[in-house]
N, C-alpha and C positions, 0 to 999 in steps of 0.2 A: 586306427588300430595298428600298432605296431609290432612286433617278434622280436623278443629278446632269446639270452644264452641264458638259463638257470643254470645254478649251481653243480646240480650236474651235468651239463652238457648240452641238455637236451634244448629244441628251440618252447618258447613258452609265451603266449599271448598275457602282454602288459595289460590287456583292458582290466581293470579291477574287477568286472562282477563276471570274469570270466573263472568256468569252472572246469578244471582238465582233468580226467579220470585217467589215470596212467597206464592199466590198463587193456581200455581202450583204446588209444592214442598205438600202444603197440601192437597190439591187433591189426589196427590199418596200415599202419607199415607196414608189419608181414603181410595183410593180402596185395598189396601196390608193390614187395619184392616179389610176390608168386607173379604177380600180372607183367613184371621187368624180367622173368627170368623165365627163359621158355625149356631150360634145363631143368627146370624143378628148384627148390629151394630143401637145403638137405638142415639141420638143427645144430652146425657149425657157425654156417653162414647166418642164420638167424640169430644166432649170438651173437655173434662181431656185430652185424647189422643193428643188434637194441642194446649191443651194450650187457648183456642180462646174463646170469649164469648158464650154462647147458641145459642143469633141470628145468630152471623156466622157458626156455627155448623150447625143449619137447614139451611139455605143459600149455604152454601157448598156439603152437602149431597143433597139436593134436586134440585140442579145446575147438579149433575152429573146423580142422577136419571132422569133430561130432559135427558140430552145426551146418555140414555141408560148405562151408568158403575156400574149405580147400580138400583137395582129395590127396590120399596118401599112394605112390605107387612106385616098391623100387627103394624105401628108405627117402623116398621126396616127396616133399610136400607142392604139388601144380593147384589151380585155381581152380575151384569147384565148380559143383552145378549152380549155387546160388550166390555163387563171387563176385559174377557181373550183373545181377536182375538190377 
């Protein structure tokens, strides 16, 4: 299995019957930047970090804050109750 560059940017498994939900894919980024950031991760930095507009930034982050992955406190988003189970 190898890792290429797609189109836009992003890294992307060459195996043909692989399937990448997008996402998904930034979902887990943002909780592995809450899990690298012991500041909290604020809905600027999670833009830069996906690339993605500001609305999907807070969308994304506050999507995973429902689901308990991250907790909100402060205007930042830290790693929740059920981040690391």
């Amino acid at each position: 299995m190898t890792t290429d560059i797609n189109a836009t940017g992003e890294e992307s498994d060459s195996t043909p019957s692989a399937t990448r939900i997008q996402s998904v894919a930034r979902a887990v980024k943002l909780i592995r930047l809450a899990a690298e950031t012991p500041d909290g991760v604020h809905a600027e930095l999670a833009r830069k970090h996906l690339g993605v507009s500001l609305a999907t930034a807070y969308h994304l982050l506050n999507t995973l804050a429902q689901e308990g992955m991250l907790d909100k406190r402060d205007r930042r988003y830290h790693l929740g109750p059920t981040g690391l189970e």
